[in-house]
C-alpha positions as CSV (number, residue, x, y, z in Angstrom):
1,X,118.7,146.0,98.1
2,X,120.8,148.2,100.9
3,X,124.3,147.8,100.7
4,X,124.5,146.4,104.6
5,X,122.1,143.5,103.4
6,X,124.4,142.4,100.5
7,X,127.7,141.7,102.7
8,X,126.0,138.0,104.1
9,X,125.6,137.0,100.6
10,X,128.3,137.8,99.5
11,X,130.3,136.3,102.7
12,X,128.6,132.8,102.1
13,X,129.0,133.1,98.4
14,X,132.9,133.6,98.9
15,X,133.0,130.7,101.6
16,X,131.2,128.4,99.4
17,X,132.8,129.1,95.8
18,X,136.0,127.6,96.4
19,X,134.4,123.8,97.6
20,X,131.6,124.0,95.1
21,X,134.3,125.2,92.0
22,X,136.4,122.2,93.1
23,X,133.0,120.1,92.6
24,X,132.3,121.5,89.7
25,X,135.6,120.5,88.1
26,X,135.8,117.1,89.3
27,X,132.3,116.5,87.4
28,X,133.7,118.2,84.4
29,X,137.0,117.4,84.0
30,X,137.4,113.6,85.6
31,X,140.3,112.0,85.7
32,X,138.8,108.8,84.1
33,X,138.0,108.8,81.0
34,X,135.5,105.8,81.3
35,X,132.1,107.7,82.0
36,X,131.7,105.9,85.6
37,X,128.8,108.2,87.2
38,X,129.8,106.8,90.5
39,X,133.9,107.4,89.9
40,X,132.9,111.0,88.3
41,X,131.0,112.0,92.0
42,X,134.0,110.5,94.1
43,X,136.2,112.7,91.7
44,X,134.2,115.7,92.1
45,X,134.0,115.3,95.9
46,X,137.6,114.6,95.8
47,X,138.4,117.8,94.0
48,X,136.2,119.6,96.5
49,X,138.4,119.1,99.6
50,X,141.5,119.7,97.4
51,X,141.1,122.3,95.7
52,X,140.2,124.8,98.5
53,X,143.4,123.5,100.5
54,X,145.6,124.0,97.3
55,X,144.2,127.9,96.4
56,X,142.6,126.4,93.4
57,X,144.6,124.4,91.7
58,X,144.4,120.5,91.9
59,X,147.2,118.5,92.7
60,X,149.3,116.9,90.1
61,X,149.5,113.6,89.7
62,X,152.9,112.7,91.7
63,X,154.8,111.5,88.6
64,X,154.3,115.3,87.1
65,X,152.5,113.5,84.1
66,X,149.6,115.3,83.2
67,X,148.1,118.3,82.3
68,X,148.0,121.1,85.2
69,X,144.8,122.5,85.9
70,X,143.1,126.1,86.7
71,X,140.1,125.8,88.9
72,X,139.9,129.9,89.1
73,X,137.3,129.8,86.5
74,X,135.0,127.0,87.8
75,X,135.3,129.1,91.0
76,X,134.1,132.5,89.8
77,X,131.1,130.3,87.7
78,X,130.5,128.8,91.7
79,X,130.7,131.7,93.3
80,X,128.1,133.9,90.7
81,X,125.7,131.3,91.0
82,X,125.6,130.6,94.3
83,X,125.3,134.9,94.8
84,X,122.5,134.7,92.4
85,X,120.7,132.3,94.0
86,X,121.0,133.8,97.4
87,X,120.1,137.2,96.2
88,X,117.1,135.7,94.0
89,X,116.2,133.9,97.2
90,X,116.1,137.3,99.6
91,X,114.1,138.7,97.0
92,X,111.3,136.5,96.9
93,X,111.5,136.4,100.8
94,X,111.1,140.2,100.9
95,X,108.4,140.4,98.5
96,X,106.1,137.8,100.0
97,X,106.9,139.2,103.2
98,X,105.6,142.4,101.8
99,X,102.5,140.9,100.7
100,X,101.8,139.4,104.2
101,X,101.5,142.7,105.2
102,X,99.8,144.5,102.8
């Protein structure tokens, strides 16, 4: 793949990392320890406003209880799969459109 075709990929990739990161944490990491599928997905949509608005870090609970959280990592794991994907996707794209063709 040309260098000029890798820069949209990895443009989206970049924009999308930082909301899907936060989602990623707030189905990992829930604030609830009660497994509530339904609270887990408001968490994780929660978390994916948040976290982009805070540089990736959560906000702490007001009171300062808690433990304070890193979302850098959920982030890169975001933003790698989402490149993947995209690049896995161009590739299929190119190679069928190579065997229309043909």
């Amino acid at each position: 793949m040309r260098t000029k075709r890798l820069w949209r990929p990895i443009a989206l990739s970049l924009a999308a990392a930082g909301p899907a990161g936060g989602f990623l944490f707030g189905l990992l990491h829930a604030g609830d320890p009660d497994p509530n599928p339904v609270g887990r997905l408001v968490y994780a949509f929660i978390m994916a406003a948040t976290t982009p608005l805070n540089a990736g870090f959560p906000p702490n609970p007001g009171a300062g209880a808690g433990q304070s959280f890193n979302v850098w990592p959920h982030i890169i794991v975001a933003f790698l799969l989402i490149l993947g994907w995209l690049l896995y996707r161009d590739w299929r794209m190119s190679k069928t459109k190579g065997q229309v063709l043909k």
